[in-house]
N, C-alpha and C positions, 0 to 999 in steps of 0.2 A: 203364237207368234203373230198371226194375222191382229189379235186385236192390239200388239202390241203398234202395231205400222200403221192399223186403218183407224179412220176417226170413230168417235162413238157410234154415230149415227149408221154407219154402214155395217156393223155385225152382226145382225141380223140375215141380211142378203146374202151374205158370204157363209154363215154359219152352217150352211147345210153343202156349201161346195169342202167345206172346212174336215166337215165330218165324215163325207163321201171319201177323201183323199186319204183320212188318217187311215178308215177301214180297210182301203182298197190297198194300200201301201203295206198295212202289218201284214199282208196275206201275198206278198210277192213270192217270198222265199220258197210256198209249195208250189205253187206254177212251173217256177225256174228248174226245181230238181224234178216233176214231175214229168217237164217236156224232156229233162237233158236225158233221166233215166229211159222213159221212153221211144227214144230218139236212137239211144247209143244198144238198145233191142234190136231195136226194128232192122236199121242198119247192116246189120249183119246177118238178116234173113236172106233166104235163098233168091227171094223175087227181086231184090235189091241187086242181089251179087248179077243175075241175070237180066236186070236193065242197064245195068255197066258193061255187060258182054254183049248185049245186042247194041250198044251204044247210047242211048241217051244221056243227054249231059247231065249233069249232076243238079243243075238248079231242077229239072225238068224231072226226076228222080225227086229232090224235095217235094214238090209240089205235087208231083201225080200219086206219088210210092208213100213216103212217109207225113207228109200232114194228113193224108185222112186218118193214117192208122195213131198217131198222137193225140188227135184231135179226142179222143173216145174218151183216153183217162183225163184228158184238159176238162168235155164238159160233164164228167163225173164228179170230178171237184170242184169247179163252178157249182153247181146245184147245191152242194156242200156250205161249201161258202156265200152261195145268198142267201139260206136258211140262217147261218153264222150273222152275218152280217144285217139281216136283218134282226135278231135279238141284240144282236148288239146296240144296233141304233133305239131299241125299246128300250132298252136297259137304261143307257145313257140318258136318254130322253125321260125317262122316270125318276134319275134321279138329279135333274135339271141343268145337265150341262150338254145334252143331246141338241137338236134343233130349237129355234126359239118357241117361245108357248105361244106364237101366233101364227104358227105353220102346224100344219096338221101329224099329226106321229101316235103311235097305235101306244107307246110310253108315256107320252104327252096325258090321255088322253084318263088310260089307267090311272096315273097320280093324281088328276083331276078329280078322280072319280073316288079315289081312294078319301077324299073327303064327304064323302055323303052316302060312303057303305054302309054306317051302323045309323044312317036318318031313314031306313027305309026306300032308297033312291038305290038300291044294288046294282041294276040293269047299266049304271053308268060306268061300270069297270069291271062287270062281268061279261059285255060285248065284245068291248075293244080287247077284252083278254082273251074270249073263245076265238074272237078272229084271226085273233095272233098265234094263237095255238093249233088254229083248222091252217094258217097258209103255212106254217113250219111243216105240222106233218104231213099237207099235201106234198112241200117239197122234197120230204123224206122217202116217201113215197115214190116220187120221179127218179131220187136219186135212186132207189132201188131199183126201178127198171131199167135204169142205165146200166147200172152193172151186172144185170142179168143179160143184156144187150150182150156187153163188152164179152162177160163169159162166153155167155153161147156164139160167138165167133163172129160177130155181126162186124165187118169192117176189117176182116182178118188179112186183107191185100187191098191196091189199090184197083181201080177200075180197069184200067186197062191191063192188068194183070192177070186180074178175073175175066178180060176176054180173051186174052190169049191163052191162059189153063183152058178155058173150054174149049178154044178150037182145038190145042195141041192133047185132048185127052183121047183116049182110045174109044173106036163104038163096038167095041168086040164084051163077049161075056165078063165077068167079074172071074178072077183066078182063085180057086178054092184048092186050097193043096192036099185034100183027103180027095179029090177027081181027077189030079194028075198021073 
């Protein structure tokens, strides 16, 4: 549509706000169910019901209580989606309708190279592909510490929740019911 409206000359500049929009837009859809699922959890946990009992208002409940504890599976699939997102723009860019061939792109760079594999010049599309291949699985990588995060309970209440559990917990022994 863009190059249907703008003049020749300018789709090039546009072409990469172009690509960014198309990517970022087909991946709405898990955010939305990820935050609502997430949200319509949390909610109904104990530390929630007891910030409406002690009073806090509700915007102040969103913000302290539920965006951090959302926030974890949000950037678990961010990480997801920019490893996504960035084969995709390889992808596309290699097979030439990605960014223009005079902006730099790791697809770009591959297909270039792709013509002077079997001249003996290999290193020109075996770089840009290990590179591309070393920042995916690094991101793979992040996203598995994320969700080892998430499991092990990292963010499991908000802050101020976690300091009033500690004030309100007992400093007395631990209750063993084989010493009762």
């Amino acid at each position: 549509m863009a190059r249907a409206v703008l003049p020749r000359d300018a789709h090039g500049p546009v072409a990469l706000f172009v690509l960014i929009f198309a990517i970022g837009i087909s991946n709405w859809v898990q955010y939305a169910r990820t935050v609502r699922g997430s949200t319509m959890v949390e909610k109904n946990k104990d530390y929630v019901h007891a910030a409406r009992v002690i009073g806090i208002r509700p915007l102040g409940i969103m913000r302290r209580h539920l965006l951090p504890n959302v926030m974890g599976p949000v950037l678990v699939l961010a990480t997801i989606n920019i490893a996504t997102a960035i084969i995709t723009e390889a992808t596309l860019s290699f097979l030439g309708i990605g960014v223009p061939p005079t902006q730099p792109s790791l697809g770009t760079l591959i297909r270039v190279g792709n013509d002077f594999l079997f001249s003996g010049e290999w290193w020109i599309t075996v770089f840009p592909g290990a590179a591309l291949v070393i920042m995916v699985l690094g991101l793979a990588a992040r996203r598995a510490q994320s969700e080892a995060a998430i499991v092990a309970g990292a963010g499991h209440c908000g802050p101020q929740a976690r300091r009033r559990a500690q004030m309100t917990l007992p400093r007395t022994r631990s209750f063993h019911p084989t010493t009762a």
